[in-house]
C-alpha positions as CSV (number, residue, x, y, z in Angstrom):
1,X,-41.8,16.5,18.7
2,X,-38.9,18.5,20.5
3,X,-37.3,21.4,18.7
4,X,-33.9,21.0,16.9
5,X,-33.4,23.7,19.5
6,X,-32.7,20.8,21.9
7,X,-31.3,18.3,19.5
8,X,-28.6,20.2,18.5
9,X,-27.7,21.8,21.4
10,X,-24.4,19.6,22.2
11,X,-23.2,20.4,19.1
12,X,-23.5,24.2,19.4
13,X,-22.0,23.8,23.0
14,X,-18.4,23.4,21.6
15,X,-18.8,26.6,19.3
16,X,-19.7,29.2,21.7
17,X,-17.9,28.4,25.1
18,X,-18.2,30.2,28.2
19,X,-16.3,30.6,31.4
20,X,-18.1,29.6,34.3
21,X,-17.2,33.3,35.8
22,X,-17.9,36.0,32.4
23,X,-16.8,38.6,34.7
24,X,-12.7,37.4,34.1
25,X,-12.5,34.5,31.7
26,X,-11.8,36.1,28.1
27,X,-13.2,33.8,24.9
28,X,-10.8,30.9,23.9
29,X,-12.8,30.4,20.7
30,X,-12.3,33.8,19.3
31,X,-10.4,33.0,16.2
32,X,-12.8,30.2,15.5
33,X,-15.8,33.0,15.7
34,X,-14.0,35.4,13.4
35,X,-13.6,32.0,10.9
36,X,-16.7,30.3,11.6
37,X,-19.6,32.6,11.4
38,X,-19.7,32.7,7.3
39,X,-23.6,31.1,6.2
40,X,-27.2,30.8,7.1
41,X,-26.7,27.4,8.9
42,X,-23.4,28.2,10.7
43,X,-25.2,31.5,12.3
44,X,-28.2,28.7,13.3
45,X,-25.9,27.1,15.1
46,X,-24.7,30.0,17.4
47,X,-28.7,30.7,17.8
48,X,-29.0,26.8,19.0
49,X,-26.3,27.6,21.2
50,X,-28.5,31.0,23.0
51,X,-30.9,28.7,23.8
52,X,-29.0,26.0,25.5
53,X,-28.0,27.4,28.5
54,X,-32.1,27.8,29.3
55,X,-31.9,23.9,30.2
56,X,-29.0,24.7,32.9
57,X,-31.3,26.2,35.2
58,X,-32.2,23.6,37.4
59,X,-28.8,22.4,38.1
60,X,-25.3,23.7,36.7
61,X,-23.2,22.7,40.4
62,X,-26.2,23.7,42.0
63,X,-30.1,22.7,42.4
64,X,-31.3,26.4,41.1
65,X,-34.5,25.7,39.0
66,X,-36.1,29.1,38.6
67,X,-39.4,27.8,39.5
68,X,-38.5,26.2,42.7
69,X,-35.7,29.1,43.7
70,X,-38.9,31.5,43.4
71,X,-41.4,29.8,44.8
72,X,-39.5,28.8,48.2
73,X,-38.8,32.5,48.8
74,X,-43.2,32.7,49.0
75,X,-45.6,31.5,51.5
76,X,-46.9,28.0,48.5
77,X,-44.0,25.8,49.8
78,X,-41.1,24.9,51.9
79,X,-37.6,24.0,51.3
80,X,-37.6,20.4,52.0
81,X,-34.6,18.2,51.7
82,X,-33.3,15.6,53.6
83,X,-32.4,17.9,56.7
84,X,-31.6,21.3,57.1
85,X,-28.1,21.2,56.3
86,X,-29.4,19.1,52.7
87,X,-28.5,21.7,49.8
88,X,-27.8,24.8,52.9
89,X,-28.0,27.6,49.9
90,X,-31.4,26.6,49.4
91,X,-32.2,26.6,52.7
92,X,-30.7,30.2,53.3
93,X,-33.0,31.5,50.6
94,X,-36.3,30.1,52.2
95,X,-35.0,31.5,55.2
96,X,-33.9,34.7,53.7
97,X,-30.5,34.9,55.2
98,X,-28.0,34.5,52.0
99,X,-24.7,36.1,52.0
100,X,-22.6,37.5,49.3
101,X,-21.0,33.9,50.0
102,X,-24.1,31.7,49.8
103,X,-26.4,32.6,47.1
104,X,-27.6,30.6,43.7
105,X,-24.6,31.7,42.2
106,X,-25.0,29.5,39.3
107,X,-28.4,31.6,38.1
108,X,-26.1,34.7,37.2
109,X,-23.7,32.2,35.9
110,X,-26.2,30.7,33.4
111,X,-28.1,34.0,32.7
112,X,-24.7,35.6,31.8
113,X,-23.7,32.7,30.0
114,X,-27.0,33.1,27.8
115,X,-26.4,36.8,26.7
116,X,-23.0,36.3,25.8
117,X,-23.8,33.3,23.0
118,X,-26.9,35.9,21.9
119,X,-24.6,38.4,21.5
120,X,-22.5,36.0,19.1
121,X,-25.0,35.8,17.2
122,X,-26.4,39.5,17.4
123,X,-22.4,40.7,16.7
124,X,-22.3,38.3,13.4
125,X,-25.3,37.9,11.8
126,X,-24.5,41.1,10.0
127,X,-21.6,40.0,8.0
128,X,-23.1,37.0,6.4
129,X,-25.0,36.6,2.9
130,X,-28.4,34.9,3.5
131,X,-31.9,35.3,3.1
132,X,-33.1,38.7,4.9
133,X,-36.1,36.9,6.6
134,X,-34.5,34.2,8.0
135,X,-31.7,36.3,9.2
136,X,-34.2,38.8,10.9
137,X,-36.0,35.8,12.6
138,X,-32.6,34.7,14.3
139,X,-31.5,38.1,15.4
140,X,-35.0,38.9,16.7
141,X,-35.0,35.5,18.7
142,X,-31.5,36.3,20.3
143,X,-33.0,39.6,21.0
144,X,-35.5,38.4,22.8
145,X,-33.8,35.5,24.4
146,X,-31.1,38.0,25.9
147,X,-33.9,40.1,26.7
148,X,-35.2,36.9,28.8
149,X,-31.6,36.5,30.5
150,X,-31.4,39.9,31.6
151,X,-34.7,39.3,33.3
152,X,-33.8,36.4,35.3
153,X,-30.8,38.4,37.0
154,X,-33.2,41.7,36.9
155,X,-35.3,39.5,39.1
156,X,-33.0,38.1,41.7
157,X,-30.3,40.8,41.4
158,X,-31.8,43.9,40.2
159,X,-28.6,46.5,40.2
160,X,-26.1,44.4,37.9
161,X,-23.0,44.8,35.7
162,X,-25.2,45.2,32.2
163,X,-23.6,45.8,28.8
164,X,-25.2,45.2,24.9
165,X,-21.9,43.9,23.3
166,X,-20.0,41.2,24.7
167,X,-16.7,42.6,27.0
168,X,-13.3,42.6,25.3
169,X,-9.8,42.3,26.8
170,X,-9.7,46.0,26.6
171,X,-12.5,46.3,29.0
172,X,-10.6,43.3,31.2
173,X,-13.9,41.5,30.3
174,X,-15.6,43.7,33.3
175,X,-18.4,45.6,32.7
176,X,-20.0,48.8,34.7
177,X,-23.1,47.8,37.3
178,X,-26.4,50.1,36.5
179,X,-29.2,50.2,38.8
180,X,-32.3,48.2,38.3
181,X,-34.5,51.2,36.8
182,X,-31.7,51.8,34.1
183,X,-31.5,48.0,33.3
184,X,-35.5,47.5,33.1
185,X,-35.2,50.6,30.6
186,X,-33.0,48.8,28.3
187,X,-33.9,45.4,28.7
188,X,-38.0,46.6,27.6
189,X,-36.0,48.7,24.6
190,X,-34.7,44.8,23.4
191,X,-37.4,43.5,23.8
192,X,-39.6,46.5,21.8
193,X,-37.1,46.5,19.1
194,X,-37.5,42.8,19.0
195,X,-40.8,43.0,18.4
196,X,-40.9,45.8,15.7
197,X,-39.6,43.9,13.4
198,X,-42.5,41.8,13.2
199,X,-39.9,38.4,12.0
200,X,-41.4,36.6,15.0
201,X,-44.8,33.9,14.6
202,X,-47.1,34.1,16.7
203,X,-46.6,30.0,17.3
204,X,-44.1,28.0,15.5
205,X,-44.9,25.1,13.1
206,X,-45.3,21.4,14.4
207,X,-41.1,20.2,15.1
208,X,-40.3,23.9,15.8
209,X,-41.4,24.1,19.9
210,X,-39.5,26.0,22.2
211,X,-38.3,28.6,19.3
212,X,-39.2,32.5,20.3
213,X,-42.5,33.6,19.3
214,X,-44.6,36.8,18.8
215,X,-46.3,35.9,21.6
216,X,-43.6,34.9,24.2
217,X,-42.1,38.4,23.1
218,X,-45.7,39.7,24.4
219,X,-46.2,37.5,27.4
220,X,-42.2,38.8,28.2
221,X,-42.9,42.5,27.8
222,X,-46.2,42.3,29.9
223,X,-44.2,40.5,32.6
224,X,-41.6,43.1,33.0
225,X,-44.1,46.1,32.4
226,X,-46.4,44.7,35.2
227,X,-43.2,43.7,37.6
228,X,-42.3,47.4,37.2
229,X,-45.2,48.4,37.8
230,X,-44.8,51.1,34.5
231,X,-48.1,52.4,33.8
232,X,-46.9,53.9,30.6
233,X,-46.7,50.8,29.1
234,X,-49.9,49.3,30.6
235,X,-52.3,50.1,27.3
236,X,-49.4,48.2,24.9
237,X,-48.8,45.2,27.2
238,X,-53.0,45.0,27.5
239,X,-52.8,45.4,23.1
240,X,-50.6,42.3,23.2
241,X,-52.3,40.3,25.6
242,X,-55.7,40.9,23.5
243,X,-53.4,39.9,20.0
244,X,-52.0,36.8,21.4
245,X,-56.5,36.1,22.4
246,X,-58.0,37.6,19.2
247,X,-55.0,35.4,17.0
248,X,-56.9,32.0,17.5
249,X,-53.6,30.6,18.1
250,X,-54.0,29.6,21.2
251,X,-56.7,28.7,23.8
252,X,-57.0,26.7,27.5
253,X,-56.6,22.7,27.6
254,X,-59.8,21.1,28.9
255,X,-58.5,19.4,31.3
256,X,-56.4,21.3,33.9
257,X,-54.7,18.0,35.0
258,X,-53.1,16.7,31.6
259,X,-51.4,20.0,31.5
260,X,-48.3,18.9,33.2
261,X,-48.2,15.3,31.7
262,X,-45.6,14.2,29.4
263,X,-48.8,14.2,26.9
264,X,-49.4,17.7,27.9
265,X,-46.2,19.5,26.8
266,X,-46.6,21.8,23.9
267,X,-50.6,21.7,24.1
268,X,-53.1,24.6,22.9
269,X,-51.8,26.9,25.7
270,X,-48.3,26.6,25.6
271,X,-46.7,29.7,24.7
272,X,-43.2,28.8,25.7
273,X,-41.5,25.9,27.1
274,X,-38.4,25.6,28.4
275,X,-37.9,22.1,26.6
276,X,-35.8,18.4,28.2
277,X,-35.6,15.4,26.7
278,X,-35.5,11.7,28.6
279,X,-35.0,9.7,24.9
280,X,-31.0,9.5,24.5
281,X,-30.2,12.0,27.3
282,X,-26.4,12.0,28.2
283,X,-26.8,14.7,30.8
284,X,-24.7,13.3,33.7
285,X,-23.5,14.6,37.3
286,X,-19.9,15.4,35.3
287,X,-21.8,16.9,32.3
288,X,-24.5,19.1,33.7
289,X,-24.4,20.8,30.5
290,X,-25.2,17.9,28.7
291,X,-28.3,17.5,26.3
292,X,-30.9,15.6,27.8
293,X,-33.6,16.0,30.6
294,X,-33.9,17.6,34.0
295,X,-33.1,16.5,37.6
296,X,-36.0,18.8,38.9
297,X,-38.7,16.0,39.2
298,X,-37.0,13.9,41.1
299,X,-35.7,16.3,43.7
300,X,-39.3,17.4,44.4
301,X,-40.5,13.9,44.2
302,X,-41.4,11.2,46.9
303,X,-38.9,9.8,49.5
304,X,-39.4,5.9,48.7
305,X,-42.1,6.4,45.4
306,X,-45.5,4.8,44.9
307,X,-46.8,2.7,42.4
308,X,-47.3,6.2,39.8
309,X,-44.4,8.4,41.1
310,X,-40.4,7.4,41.3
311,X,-38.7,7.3,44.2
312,X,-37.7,11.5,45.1
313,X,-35.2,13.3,47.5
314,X,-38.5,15.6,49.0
315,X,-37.4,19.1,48.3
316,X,-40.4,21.8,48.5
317,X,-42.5,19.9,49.8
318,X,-46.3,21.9,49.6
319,X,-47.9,23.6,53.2
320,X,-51.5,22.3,54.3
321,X,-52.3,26.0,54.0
322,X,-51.9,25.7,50.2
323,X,-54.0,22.8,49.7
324,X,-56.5,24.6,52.0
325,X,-57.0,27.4,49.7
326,X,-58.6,25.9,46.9
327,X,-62.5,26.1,47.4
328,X,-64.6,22.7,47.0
329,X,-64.7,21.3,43.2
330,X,-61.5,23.5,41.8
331,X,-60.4,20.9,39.2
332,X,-56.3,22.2,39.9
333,X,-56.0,21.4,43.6
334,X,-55.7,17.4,43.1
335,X,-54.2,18.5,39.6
336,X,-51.2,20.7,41.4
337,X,-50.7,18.8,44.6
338,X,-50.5,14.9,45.4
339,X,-51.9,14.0,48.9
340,X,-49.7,11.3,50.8
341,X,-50.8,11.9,54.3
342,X,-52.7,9.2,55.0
343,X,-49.7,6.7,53.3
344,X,-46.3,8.4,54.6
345,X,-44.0,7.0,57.3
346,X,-44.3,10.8,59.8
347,X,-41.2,8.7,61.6
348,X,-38.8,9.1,58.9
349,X,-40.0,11.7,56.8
350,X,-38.1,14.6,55.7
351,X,-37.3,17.9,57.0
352,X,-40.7,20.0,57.0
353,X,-42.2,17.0,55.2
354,X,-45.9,18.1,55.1
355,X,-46.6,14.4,52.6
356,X,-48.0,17.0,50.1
357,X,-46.2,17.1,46.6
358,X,-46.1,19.1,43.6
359,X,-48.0,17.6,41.2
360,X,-47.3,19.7,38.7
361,X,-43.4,18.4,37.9
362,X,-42.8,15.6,40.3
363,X,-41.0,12.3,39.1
364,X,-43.4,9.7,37.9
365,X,-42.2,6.4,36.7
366,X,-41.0,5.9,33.4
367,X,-40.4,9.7,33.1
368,X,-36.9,9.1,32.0
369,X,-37.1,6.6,29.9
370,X,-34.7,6.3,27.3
371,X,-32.1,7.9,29.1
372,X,-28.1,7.2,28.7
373,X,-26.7,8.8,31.2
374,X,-27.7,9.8,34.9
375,X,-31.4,8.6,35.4
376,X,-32.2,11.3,38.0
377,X,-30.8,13.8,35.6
378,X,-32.6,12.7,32.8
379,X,-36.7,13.3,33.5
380,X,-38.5,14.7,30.3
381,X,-40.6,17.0,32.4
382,X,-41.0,20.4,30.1
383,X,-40.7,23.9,32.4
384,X,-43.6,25.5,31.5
385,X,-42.7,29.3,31.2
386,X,-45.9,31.3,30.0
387,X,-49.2,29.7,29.9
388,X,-52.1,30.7,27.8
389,X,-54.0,31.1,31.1
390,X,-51.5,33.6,32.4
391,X,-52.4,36.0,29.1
392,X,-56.0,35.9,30.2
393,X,-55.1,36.6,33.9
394,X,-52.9,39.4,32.6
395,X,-55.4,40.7,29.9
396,X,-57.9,40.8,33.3
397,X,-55.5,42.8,35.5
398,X,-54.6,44.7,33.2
399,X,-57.9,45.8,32.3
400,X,-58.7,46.4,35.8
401,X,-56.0,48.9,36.1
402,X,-57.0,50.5,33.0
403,X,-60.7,50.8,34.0
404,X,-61.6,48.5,31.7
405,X,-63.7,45.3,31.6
406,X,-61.8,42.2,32.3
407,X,-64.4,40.0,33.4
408,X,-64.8,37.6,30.0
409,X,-61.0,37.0,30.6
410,X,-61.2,35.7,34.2
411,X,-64.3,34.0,33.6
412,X,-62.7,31.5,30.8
413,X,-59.8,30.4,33.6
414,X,-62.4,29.8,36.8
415,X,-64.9,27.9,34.3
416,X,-61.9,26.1,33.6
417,X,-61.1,24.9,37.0
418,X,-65.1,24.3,37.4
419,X,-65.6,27.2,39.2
420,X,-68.5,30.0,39.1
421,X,-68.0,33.8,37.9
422,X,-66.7,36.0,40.5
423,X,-66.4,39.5,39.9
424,X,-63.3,40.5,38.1
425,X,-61.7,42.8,41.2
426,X,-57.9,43.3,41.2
427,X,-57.5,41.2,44.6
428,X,-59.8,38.6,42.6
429,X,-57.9,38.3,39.7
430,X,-54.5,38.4,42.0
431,X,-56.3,35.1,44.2
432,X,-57.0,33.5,40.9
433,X,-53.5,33.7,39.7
434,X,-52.7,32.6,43.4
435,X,-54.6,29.2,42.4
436,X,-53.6,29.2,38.6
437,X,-49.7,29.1,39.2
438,X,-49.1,27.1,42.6
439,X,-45.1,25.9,42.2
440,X,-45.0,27.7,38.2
441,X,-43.0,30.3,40.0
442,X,-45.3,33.2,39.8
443,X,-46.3,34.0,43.6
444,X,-43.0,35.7,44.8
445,X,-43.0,38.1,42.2
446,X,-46.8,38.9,42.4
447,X,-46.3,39.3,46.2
448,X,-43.3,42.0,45.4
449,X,-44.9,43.7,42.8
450,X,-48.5,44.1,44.6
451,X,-46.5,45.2,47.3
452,X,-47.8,42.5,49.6
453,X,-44.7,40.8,50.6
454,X,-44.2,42.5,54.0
455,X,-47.8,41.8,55.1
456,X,-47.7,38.2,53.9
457,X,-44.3,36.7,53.6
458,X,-43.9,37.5,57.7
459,X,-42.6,34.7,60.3
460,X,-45.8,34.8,62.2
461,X,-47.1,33.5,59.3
462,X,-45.0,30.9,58.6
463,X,-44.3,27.5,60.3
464,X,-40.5,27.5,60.5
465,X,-38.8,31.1,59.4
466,X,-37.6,33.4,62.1
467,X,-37.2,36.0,59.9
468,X,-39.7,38.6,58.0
469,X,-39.3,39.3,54.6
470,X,-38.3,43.2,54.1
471,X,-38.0,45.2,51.2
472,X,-33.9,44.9,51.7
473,X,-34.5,41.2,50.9
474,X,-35.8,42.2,47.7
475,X,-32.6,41.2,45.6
476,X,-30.3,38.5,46.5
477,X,-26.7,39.3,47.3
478,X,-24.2,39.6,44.2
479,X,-22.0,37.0,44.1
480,X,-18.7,37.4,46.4
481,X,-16.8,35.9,43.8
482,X,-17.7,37.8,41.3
483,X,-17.2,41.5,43.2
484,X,-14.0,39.7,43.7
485,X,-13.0,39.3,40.4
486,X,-14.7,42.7,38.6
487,X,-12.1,45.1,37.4
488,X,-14.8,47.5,37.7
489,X,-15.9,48.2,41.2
490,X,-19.6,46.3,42.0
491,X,-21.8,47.7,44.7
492,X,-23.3,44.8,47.1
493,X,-27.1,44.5,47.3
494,X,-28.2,44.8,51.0
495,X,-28.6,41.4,52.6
């Protein structure tokens, strides 16, 4: 059962609207705030409306789903497409040559848009009569969930305009940019606060998936504190890990291979899901905002289908080297990637068509049913944000770093994939979450953070980029646009 979360979303859409460009388009529904905001269920609304723009990821004007905007940056996948001209922003960020002009603009867009309904609901919660708990579990979820906004652009942009309470006229709706130390410091401090007030579960109840939880506050945390590399904060984030473990709550699926089916979503190691729905969606090419499902599966998906998987437009198509690196009998190779060599038509296949898939989210047939609107916008496909398996992997890293024992926690994820022990080594446990999270969006950041990238993303390396990747590609260009528009002066990242 999807999470009222989703269900209500179109509703909350028209209470909390947002500019495509926050840097210069003031609030038109600031009287109806002021008015509106007055009980328990009218401040649930503004929290539904926090979590919608989540869904916009994967296309608001653009094809920007986090997963596949990460990944093709990595060494797991290509761009794909029809030719290289097909979707050209995509392209210039496999290739690592995006201008201020050519970015995935519509990230920051989204991202943005996300903090400013939290704030709404941070800003009014405080004025209304209702029951302390419940009223401490929304703020703490809008905590968190700006917490996760400010993440994404972190991420991608790193040295951004940052502020806590949503921009006034006064301030010409512009905010000052802060380097991407200062926002990691505040951003952690949400998220901490968040978590002290202990109004989070540590899973929701059946008919409640995709609300914040205890533990995706954890899994969140860990990934910023291990992203930045803070050892101060290396014994907490290894505490969580081994709460979200030692809770019972959750544990790994049996088989690695239902994971990603429609059965699959919200299973024993779901932590959080970023959650679409096929039944009734009315997402559409002039609605992108719409409630409904995701056009992600069939952009990855195969040019012409099969008798399983719909007919796709062959974005990120999978490199041989990737299916190469799974050792004999590891149960997420076949799982992760479909194999269509020895059936594709090589004479009109698309650009760097390798006729390996992803698996993991690609378009099967009947994955939209019910839709009412676009089908291609409409698959059901969940985007699976923190796994179980990634607080094991994490728990192991972590306890490697700390000079601690970490092997129980790698051991449960290779006996999973049908593998034997291997001794729980920091390149080990950084190989196994290679394997673990192949197109989950996970490698790029790992690669950065490790401080592999310059050895490994190279264009030796690498069947069709000319370019190496260099720590000045670390953060994509800000927006043109939105330097334009800034009262407040906005240094451009180096491109």
């Amino acid at each position: 059962m999807r999470s009222k979360i989703l269900t209500l979303a179109a509703a909350a859409v028209m209470l909390t609207a947002c500019g495509e460009n926050w840097l210069d388009v003031p609030s038109k529904t600031s009287v109806l705030e002021a008015d509106y905001y007055n009980s328990a269920e009218r401040l649930y609304t503004g929290v539904v409306a926090a979590y919608d723009p989540l869904q916009w990821f994967d296309y608001f004007g653009q094809y920007n789903a986090l997963n596949m905007v990460s990944d093709i940056m990595a060494d797991d996948v290509f761009c794909g497409g029809s030719s290289e001209g097909d979707q050209p922003v995509l392209v210039k960020t496999h290739f690592y040559t995006l201008t201020p002009n050519d970015v995935p603009n519509q990230v920051w867009t989204v991202a943005y848009s996300g903090i400013n309904r939290a704030n709404i609901v941070l800003a009014k919660a405080g004025g209304i009569e209702m029951d302390p708990a419940l009223k401490n579990r929304y703020v703490a979820e809008c905590m968190i969930l700006k917490a996760f906004y400010w993440n994404v652009l972190w991420h991608f942009w790193g040295n951004i305009p940052y502020y806590d309470e949503n921009l006034t006229a006064d301030e010409s709706y512009s905010a000052e940019q802060i380097q991407a130390n200062e926002v990691y410091a505040n951003v952690i401090k949400i998220i901490e606060d968040a978590i002290a007030m202990n109004a989070l579960p540590m899973k929701v109840n059946a008919g409640e998936e995709g609300r914040v939880t205890t533990a995706m506050a954890y899994m969140l945390y860990t990934e910023m504190v291990m992203y930045q590399n803070d050892q101060s904060r290396y014994s907490t984030a290894l505490n969580y890990m081994k709460e979200i473990i030692n809770s019972g709550k959750y544990s790994l699926v049996g088989d690695y291979g239902k994971i990603f089916l429609e059965e699959g979503e919200w299973n024993s190691e779901s932590i959080f899901e970023i959650n679409y729905e096929s039944e009734g969606g009315v997402r559409d090419w002039g609605w992108a905002n719409g409630t409904g499902g995701t056009v992600y599966p069939v952009l990855i998906g195969v040019p012409g289908g099969t008798d399983v998987y719909q007919d796709g437009w062959g974005f990120e198509p999978v490199r041989v080297a990737t299916y190469d690196m799974f050792e004999a009998g590891d149960a997420r190779r076949d799982a992760t990637i479909f194999d269509f060599r020895d059936k594709i038509d090589w004479s009109t296949a698309r650009w760097q068509a390798t006729g390996l898939f992803l698996n993991k989210y690609i378009a099967r047939k009947g994955g939209n049913h019910g839709y009412v609107a676009s089908d291609n916008l409409n698959y059901g496909n969940n985007q699976r944000v923190y796994r179980y398996s990634e607080t094991l992997l994490n728990a192991a890293e972590l306890s490697v770093r700390l000079n601690q024992d970490g092997q129980a926690y790698l051991d449960q994820v290779r006996s999973r994939a049908g593998l034997a022990s291997v001794s729980c080594t920091l390149d080990n446990v950084l190989n196994e979450r290679h394997l673990e999270f192949v197109g989950e969006g996970k490698r790029y950041w790992d690669l950065i953070r490790t401080g592999n990238a310059a050895s490994v993303l190279t264009a030796s390396s690498h069947e069709y980029r000319s370019n190496n990747w260099t720590e000045s590609k670390k953060y994509w260009p800000i927006p043109q646009s939105e330097i334009d528009r800034s009262i407040t002066p906005l240094t451009q990242n180096p491109y």
